[in-house]
SERO-4910 file (N, C-alpha, C, O; in steps of 0.05 Angstrom, whole numbers):
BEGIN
 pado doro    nc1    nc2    nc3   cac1   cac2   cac3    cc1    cc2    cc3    oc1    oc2    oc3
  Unk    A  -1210    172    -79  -1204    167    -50  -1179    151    -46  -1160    155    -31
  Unk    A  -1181    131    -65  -1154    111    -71  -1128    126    -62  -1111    121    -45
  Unk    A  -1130    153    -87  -1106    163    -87  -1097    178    -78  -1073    182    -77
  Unk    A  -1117    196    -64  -1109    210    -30  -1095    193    -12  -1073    200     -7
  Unk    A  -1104    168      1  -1085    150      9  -1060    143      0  -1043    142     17
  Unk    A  -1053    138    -25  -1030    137    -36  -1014    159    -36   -991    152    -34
  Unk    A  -1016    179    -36   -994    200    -36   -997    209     -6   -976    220      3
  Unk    A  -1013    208      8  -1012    211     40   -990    191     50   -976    198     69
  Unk    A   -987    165     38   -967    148     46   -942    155     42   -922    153     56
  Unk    A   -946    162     24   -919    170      2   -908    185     24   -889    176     38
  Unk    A   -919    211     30   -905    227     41   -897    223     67   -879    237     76
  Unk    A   -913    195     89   -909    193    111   -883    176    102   -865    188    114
  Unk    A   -873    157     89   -853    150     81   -829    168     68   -806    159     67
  Unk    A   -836    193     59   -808    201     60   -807    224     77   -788    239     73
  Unk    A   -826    233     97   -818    245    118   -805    218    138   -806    225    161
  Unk    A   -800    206    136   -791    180    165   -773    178    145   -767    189    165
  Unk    A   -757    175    125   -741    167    123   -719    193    118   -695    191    114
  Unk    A   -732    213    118   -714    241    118   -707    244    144   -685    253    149
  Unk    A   -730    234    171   -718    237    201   -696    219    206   -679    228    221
  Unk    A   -693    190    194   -681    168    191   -648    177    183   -627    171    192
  Unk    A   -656    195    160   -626    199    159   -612    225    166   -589    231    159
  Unk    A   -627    239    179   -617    261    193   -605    242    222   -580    240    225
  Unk    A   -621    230    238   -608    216    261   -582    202    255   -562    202    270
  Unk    A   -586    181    217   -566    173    218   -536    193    220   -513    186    227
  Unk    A   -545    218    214   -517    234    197   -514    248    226   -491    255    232
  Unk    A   -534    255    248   -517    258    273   -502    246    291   -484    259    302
  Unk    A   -509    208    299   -500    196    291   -468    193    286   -452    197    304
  Unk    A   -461    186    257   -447    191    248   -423    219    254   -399    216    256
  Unk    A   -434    239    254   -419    253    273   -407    250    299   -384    255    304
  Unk    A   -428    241    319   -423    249    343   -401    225    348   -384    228    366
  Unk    A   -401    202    333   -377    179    332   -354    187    328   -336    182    344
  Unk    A   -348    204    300   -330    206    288   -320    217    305   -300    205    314
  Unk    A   -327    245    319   -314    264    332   -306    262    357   -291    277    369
  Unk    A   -320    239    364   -312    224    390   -285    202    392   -280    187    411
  Unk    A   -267    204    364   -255    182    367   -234    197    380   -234    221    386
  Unk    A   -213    175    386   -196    185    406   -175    204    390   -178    198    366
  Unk    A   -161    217    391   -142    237    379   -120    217    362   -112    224    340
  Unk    A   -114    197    372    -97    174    362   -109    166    333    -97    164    312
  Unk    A   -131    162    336   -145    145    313   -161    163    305   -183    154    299
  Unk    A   -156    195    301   -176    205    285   -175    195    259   -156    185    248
  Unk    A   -207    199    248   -211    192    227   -208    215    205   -212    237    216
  Unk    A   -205    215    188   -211    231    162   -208    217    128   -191    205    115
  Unk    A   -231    227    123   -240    212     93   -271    221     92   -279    241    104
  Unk    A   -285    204     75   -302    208     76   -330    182     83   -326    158     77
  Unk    A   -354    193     95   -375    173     88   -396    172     78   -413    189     83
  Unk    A   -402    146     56   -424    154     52   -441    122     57   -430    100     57
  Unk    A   -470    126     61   -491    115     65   -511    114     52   -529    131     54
  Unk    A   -514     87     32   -541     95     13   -564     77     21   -554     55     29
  Unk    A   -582     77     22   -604     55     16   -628     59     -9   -639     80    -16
  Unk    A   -629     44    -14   -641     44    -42   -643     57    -64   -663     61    -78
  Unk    A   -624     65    -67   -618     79    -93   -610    116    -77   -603    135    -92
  Unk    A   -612    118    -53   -617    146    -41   -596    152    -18   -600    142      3
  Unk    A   -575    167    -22   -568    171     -9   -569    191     12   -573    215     10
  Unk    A   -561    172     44   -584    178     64   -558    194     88   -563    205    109
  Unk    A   -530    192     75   -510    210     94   -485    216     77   -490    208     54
  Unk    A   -464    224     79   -456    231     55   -434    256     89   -439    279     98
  Unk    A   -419    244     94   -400    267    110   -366    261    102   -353    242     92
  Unk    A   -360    292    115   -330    287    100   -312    299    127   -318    317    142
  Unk    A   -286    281    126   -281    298    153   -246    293    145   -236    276    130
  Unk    A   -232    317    161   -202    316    153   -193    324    138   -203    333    117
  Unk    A   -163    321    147   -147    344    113   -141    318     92   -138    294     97
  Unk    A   -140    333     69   -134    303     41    -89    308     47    -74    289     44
  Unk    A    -81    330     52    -47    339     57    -43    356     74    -38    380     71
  Unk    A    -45    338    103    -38    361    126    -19    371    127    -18    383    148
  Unk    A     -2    374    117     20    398    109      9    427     97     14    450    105
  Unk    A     -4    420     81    -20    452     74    -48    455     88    -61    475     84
  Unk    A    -56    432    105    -82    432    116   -106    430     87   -129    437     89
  Unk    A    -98    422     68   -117    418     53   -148    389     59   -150    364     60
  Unk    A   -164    408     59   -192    395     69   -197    371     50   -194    372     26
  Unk    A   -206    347     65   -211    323     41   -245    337     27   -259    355     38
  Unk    A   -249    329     15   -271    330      0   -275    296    -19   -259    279    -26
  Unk    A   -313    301    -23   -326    290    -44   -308    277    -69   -314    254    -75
  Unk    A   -288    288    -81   -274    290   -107   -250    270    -91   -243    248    -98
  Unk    A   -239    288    -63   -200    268    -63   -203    243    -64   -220    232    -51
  Unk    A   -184    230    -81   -175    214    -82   -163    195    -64   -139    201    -60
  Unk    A   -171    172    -49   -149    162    -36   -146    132    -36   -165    119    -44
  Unk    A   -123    118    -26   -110     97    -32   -125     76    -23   -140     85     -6
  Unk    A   -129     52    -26   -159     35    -18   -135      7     -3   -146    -14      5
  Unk    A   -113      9     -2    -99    -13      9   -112    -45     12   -116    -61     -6
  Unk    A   -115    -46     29   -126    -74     30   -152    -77     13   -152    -98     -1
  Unk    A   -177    -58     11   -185    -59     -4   -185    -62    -32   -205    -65    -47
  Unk    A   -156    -60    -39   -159    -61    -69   -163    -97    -74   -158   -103    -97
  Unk    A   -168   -119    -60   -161   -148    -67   -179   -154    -88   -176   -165   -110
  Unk    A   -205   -139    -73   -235   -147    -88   -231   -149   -112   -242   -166   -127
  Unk    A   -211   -128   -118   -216   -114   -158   -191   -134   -171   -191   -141   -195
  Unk    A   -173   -142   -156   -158   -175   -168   -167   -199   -164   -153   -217   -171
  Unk    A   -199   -204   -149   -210   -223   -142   -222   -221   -176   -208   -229   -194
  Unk    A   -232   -216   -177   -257   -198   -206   -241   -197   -229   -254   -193   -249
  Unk    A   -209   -200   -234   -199   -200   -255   -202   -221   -265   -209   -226   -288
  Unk    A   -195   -242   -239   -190   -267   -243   -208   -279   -252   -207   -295   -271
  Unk    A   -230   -270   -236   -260   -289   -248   -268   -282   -278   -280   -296   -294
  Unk    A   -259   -255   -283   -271   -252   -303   -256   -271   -323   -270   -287   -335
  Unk    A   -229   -271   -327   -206   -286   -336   -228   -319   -341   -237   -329   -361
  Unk    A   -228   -325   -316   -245   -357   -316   -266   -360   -327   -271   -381   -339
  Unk    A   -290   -329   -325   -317   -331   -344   -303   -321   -374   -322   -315   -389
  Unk    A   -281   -319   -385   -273   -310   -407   -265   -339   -422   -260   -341   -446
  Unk    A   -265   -363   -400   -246   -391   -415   -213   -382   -410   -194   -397   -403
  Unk    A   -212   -356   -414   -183   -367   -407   -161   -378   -389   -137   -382   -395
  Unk    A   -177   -383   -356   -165   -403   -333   -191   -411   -324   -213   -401   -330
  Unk    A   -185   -432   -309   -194   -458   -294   -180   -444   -270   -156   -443   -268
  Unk    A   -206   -429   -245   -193   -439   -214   -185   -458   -208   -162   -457   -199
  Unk    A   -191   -472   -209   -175   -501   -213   -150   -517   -225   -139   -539   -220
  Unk    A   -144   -492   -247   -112   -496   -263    -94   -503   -235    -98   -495   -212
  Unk    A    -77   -516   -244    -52   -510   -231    -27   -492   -234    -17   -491   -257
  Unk    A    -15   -477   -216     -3   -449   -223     19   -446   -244     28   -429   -259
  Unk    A     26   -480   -235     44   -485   -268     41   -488   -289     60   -495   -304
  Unk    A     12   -482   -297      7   -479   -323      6   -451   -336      0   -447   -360
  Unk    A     11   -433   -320     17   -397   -327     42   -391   -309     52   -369   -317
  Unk    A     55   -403   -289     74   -394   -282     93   -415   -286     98   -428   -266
  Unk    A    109   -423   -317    127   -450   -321    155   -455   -297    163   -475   -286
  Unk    A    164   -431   -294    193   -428   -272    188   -436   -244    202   -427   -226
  Unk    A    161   -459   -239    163   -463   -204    178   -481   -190    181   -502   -203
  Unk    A    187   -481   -168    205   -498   -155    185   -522   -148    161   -520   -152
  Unk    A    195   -542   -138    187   -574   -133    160   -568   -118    142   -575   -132
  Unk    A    151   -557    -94    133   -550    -75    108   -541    -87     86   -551    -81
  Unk    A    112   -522   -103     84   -514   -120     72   -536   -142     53   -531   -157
  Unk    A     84   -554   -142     68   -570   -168     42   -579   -162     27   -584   -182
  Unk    A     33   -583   -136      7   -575   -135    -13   -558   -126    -33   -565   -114
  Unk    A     -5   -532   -131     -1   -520   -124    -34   -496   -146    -31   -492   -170
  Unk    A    -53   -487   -136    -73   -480   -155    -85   -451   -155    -84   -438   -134
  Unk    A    -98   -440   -177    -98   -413   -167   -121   -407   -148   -122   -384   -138
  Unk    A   -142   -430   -142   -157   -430   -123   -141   -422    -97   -148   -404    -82
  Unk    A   -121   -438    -94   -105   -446    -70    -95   -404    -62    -96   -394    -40
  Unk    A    -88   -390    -87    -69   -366    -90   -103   -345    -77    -98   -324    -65
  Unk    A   -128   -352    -80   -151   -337    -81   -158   -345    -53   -173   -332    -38
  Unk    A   -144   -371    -47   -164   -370    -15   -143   -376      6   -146   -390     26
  Unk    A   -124   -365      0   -101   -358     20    -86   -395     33    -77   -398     56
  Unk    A    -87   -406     21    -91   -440     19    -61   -449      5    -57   -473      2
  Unk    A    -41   -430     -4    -29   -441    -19      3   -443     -1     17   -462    -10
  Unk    A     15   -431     19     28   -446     37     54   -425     24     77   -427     32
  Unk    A     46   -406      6     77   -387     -3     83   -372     18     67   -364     35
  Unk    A    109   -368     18    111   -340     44    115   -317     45    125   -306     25
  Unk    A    110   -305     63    105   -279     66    137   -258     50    157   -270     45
  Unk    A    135   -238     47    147   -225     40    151   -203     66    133   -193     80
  Unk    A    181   -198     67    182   -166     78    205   -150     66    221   -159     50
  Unk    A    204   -128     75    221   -104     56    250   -118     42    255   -117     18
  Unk    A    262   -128     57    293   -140     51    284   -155     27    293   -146      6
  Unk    A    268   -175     25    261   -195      8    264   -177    -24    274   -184    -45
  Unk    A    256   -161    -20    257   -138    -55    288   -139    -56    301   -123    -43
  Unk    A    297   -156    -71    327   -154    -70    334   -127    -93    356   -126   -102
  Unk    A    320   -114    -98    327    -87   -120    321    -57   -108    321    -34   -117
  Unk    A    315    -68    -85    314    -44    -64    279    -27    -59    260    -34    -73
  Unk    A    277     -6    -40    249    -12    -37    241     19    -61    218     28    -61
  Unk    A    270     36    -86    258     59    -87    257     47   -116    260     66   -131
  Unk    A    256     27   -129    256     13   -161    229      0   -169    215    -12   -153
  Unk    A    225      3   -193    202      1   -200    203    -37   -202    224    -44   -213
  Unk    A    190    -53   -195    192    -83   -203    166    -94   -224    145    -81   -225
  Unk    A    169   -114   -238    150   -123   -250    142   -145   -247    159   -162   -239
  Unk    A    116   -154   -252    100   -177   -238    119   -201   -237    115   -215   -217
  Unk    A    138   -211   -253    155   -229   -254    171   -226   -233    176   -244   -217
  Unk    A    180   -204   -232    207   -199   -219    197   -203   -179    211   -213   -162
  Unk    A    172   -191   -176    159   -191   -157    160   -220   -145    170   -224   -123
  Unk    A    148   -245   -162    144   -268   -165    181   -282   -156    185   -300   -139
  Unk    A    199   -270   -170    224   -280   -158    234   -265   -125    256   -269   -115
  Unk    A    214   -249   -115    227   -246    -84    224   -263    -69    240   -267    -50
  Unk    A    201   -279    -73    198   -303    -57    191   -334    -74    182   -353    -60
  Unk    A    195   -336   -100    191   -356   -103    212   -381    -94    204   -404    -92
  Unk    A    241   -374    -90    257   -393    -78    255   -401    -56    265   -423    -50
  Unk    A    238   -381    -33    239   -389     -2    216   -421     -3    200   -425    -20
  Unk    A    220   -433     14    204   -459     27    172   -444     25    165   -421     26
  Unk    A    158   -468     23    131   -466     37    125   -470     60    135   -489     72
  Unk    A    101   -446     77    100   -456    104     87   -477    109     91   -490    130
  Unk    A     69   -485     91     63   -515     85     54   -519     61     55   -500     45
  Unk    A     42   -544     53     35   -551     26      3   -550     18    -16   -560     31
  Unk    A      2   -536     -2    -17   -529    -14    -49   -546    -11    -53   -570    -15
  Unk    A    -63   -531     -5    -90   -535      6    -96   -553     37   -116   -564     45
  Unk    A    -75   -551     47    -65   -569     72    -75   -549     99    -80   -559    121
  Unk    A    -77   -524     97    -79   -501    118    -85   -475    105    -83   -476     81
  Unk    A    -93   -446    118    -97   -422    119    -73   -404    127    -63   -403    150
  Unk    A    -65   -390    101    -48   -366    124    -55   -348    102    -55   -358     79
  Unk    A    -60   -319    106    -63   -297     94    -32   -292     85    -11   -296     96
  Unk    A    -40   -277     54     -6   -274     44     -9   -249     26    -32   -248     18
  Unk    A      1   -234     21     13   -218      4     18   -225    -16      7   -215    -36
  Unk    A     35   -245    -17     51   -259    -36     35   -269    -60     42   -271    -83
  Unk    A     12   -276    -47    -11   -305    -67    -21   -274    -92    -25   -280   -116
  Unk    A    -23   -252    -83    -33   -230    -97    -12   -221   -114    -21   -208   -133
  Unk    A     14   -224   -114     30   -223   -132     31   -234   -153     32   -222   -174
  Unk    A     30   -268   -148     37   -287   -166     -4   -286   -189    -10   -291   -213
  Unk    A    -23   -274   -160    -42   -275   -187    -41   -244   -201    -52   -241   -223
  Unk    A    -29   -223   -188    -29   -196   -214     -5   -209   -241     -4   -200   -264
  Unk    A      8   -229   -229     25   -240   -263      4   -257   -275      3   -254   -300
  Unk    A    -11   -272   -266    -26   -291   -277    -46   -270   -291    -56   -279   -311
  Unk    A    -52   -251   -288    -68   -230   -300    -54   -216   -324    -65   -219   -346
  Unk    A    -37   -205   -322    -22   -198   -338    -11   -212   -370     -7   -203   -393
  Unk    A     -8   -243   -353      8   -259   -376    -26   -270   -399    -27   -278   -422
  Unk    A    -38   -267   -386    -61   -281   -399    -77   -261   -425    -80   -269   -449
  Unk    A    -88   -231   -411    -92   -208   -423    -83   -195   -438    -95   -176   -449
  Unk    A    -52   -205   -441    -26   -185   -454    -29   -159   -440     -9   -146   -446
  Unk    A    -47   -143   -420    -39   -121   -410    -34   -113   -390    -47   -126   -374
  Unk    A    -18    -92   -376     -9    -94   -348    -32    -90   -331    -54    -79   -334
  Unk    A    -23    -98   -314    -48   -104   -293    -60    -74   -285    -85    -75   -284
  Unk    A    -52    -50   -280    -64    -29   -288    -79    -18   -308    -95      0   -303
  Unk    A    -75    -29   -335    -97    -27   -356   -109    -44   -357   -129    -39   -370
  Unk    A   -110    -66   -349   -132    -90   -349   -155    -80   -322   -179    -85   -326
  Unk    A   -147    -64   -294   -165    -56   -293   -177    -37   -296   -200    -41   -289
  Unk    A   -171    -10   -307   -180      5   -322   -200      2   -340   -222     14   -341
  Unk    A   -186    -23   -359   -203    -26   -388   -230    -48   -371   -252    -41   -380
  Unk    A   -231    -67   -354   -248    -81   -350   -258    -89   -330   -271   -110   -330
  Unk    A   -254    -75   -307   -265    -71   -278   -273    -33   -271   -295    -29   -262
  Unk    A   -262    -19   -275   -263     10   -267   -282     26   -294   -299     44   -289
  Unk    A   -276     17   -317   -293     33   -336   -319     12   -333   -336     23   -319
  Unk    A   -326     -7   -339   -365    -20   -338   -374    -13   -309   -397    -19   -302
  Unk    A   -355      0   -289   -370      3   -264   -380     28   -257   -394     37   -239
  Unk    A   -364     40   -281   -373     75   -284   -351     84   -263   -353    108   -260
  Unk    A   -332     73   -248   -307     81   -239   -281    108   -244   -256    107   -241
  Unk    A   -299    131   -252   -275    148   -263   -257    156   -255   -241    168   -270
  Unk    A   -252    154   -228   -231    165   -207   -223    155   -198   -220    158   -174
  Unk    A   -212    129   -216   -205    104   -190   -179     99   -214   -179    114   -234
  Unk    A   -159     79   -212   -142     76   -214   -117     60   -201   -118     60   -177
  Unk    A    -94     48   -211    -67     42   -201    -48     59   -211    -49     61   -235
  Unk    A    -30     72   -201    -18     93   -207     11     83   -201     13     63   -187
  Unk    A     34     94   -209     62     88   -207     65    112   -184     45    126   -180
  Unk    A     84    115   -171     95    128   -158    103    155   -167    101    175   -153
  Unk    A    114    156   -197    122    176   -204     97    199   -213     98    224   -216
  Unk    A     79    186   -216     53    190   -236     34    217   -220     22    209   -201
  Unk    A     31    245   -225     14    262   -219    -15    250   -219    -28    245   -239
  Unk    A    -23    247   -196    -56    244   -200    -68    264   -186    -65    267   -162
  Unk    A    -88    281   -207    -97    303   -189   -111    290   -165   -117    266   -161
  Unk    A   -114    314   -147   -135    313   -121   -129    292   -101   -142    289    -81
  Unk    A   -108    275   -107    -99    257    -91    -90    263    -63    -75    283    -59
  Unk    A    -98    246    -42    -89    261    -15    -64    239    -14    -59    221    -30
  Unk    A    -50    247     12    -24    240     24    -27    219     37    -51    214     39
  Unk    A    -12    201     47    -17    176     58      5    192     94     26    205     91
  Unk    A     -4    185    118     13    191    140     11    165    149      3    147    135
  Unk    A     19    163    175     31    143    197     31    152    224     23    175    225
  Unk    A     38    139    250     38    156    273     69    146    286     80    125    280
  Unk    A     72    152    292    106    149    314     94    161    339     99    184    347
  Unk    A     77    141    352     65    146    382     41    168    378     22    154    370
  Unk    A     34    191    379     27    212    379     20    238    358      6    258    354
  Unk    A     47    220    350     60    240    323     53    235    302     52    211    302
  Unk    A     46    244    280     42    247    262     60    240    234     78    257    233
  Unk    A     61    226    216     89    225    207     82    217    178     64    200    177
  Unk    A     91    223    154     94    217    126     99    173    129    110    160    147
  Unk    A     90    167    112     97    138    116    119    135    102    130    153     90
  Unk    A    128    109    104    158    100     94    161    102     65    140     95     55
  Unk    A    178    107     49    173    111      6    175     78     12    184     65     31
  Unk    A    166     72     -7    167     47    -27    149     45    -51    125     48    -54
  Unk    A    175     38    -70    151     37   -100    132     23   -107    132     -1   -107
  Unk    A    116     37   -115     83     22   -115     81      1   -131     58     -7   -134
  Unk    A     98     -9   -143    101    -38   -157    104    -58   -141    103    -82   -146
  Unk    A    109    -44   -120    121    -69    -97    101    -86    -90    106   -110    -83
  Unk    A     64    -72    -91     50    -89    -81     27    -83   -108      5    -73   -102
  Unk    A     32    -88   -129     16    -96   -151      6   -122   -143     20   -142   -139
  Unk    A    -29   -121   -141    -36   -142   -140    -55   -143   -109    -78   -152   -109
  Unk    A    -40   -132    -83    -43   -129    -64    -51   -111    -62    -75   -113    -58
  Unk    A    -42    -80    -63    -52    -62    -61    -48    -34    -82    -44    -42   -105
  Unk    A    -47     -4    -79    -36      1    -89    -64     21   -113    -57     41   -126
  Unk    A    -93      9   -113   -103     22   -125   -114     43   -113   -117     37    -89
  Unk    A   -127     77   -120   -138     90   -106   -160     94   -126   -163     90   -150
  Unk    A   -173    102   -109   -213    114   -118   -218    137    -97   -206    146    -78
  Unk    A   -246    143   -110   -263    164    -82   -290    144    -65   -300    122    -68
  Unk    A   -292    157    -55   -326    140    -46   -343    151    -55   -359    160    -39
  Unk    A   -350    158    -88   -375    164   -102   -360    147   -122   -378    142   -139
  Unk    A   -337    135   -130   -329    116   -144   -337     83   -131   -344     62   -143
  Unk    A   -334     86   -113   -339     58    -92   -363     57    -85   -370     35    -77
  Unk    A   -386     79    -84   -413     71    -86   -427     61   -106   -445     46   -106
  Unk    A   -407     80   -136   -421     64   -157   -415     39   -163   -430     27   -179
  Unk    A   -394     28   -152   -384      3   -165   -400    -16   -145   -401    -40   -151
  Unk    A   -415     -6   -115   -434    -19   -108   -457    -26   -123   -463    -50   -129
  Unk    A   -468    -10   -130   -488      8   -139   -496    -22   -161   -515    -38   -161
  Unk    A   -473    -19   -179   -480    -25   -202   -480    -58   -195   -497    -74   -204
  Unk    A   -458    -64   -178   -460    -93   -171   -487   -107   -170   -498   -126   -181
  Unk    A   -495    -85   -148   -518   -104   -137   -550   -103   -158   -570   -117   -154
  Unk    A   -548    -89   -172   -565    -81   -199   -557   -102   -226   -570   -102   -246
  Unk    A   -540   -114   -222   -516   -134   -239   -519   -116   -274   -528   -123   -295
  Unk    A   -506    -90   -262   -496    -65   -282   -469    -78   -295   -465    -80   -319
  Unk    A   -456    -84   -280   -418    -81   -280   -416   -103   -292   -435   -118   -291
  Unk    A   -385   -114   -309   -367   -134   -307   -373   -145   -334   -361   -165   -342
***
């Protein structure tokens, strides 16, 4: 009798949660398609709960020039998202012994001007450290040359601080530079194979990556822009420019697993 009840449950639970995610995935449509022509969306989404995924839609071209449809597989650029996976170098770097959040930046970066001497990589992780911002001019080697984490580190290491370290908040660009060298100099490898070898492979990550500019990556979609209405290719600049900041791409069945595994404490 027990076990007539038990599978009678069973099934009232995954009939409600099959209605659950049909509503979610209409839903989900009727938003997407509702956005304004300006801000359409295209990529993909997905939605898991407990191990199950409960929506899973894909919308847009991956290269509107040939109208090619995004899919499951394209590839695309995670911009601001990429900080997390230089947040995670770092720590691992610190659970490895080889830095102290707490170091000071002059103990991996020897060439700093008077202002940084107290200056810490805590300070570079919680936007606390008072460096300044960077814009295009600042790349004194122009925006179509490949730069390296050093060289990156000299576009702004001579300018002033907007203030002194752990004194205030300003979001930077910059603080992600100076830690993709602090990554680099420590690991001996460029910050592209360091995450490869120790963030993207234990997360089961196979389609994820930092890529150079010149570099073929299949299935990869196009990056656009708008000029009012319009539609438009974004500006070139070489992807070295924001090593550290941005710059890595994945899919979202790469970014579920690296949930996935997080929260299971799979990864790292």
């Amino acid at each position: 009798m027990s076990s007539k009840c038990f599978f009678v449950l069973l099934g009232t639970l995954s009939f409600a949660a099959l209605s659950w995610s049909q509503d979610l995935g209409e839903w989900t449509d009727t938003y997407v398609k509702g956005l304004a022509p300006t801000k359409h969306f295209r990529g993909t989404i997905v939605a898991e709960r407990t191990g199950r995924v409960l929506v899973e839609k894909i919308y847009g071209t991956a290269v509107e020039e040939w109208q090619v449809p995004n899919s499951s597989e394209t590839k695309v650029e995670l911009a601001w998202l990429s900080r997390q996976f230089r947040a995670a170098a770092i720590l691992q770097l610190a659970d490895a012994g080889k830095l102290n959040v707490e170091d000071p930046v002059s103990k991996y970066y020897t060439d700093i001007p008077p202002g940084w001497n107290r200056m810490t990589i805590h300070n570079l992780l919680t936007h606390t450290s008072g460096l300044p911002e960077n814009e295009c001019e600042n790349f004194y080697k122009g925006r179509a040359t490949p730069y390296t984490t050093g060289e990156q580190v000299k576009t702004f290491r001579d300018r002033p601080l907007g203030f002194p370290p752990g004194t205030a908040w300003k979001y930077r660009n910059t603080e992600y530079y100076l830690l993709a060298y602090i990554v680099e100099k420590l690991s001996g490898e460029s910050y592209a194979a360091y995450l490869a070898h120790h963030v993207f492979e234990p997360l089961k990550m196979t389609h994820s990556g930092f890529a150079t500019m010149a570099a073929m990556v299949p299935q990869m979609s196009e990056g656009y822009s708008r000029d009012g209405s319009t539609l438009i290719r974004r500006e070139y600049f070489d992807r070295s420019m924001e090593t550290g900041a941005r710059g890595i791409y994945t899919t979202a069945e790469d970014l579920l697993s690296a949930g996935t595994r997080l929260w299971t404490h799979q990864g790292y």
